[in-house]
C-alpha positions in Angstrom: 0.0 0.0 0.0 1.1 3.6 -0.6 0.7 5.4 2.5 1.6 8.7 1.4 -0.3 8.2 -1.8 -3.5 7.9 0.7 -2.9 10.3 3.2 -2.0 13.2 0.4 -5.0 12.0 -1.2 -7.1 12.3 1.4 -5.9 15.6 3.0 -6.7 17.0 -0.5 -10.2 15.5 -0.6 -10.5 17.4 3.1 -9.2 20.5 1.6 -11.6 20.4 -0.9 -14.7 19.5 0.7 -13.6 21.7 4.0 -12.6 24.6 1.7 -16.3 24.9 0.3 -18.2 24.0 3.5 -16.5 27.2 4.7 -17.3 29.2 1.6 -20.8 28.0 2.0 -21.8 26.7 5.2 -19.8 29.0 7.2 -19.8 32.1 5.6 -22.6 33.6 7.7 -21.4 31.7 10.9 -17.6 32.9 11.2 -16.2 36.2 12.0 -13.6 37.6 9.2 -11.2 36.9 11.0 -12.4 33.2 11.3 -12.9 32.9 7.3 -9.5 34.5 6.8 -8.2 31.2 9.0 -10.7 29.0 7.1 -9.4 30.1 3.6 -5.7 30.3 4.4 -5.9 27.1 5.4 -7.3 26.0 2.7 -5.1 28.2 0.3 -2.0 26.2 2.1 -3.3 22.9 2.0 -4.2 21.7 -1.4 -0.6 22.7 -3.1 0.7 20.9 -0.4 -1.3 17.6 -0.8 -1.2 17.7 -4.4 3.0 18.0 -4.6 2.9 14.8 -1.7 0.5 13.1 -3.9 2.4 13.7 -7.3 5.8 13.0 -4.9 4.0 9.5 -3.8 3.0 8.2 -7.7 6.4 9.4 -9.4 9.3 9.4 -6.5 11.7 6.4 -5.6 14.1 8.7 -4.1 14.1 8.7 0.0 14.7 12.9 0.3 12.0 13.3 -1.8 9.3 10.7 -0.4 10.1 12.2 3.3 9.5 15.2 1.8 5.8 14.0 0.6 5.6 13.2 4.7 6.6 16.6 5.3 3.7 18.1 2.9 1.1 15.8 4.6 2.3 16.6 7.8 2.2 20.1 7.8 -0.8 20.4 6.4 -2.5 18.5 9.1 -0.8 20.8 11.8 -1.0 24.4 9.4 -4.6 23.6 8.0 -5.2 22.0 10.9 -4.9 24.7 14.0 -6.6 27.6 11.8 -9.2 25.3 11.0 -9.6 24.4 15.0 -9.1 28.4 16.0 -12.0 29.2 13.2 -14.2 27.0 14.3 -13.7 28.4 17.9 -11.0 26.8 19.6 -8.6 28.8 21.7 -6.4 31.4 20.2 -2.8 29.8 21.6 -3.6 26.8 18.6 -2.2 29.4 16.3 1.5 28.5 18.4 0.6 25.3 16.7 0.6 26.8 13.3 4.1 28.1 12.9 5.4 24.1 13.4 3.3 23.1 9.7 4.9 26.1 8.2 8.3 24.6 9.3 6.6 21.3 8.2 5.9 22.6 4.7 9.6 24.3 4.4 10.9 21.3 5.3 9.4 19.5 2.7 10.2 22.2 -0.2 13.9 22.0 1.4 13.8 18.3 1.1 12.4 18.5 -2.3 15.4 20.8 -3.5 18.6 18.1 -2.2 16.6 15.5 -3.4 16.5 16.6 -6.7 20.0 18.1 -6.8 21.3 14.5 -6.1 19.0 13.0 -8.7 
């Protein structure tokens, strides 16, 4: 089984489906502030799960696999906390947030030696 191939898949189908529940079902229910959270997560995460899925169909090579991990990763913790702090929970998950930016730079970083030794 491909691991990574599932989870990027299905952070993007979350993206997707959160992304327009927000749009549509929330629109009304969340401050600005709240949507801004809602749609920068969702501007963050489905780049993000679409390199780790394209990484997981095309890549043998191990920098650039982890770095698919990394993608999925920091989606779940960037998306993730602005999701949770949109949808009301307390303001210190946005301490959270910073660690799936790291995640996501990571990845890109991984992404760059991987292909330089390739």
């Amino acid at each position: 089984m491909n691991r990574l191939g599932l989870f990027a898949a299905l952070t993007g189908f979350l993206a997707v489906a959160l992304g327009a529940f927000g749009a549509h079902a929330l629109d009304s229910m969340l401050t600005a502030e709240g949507l801004d959270w809602w749609h920068t997560a969702t501007l963050y995460a489905l780049p993000h799960a679409a390199m780790a899925l394209a990484i997981a169909l095309h890549s043998g090579n191990g920098l650039i696999r982890k770095a698919g991990w990394a993608f999925v990763v920091g989606t779940i913790v960037f998306a993730g906390s602005l999701y949770a702090m949109a949808l009301g929970a307390p303001r210190w998950f946005g301490a959270i947030t910073p660690i799936g930016g790291v995640s996501y730079l990571v990845g890109w970083g991984l992404c760059a030696v991987g292909a330089s030794r390739s």
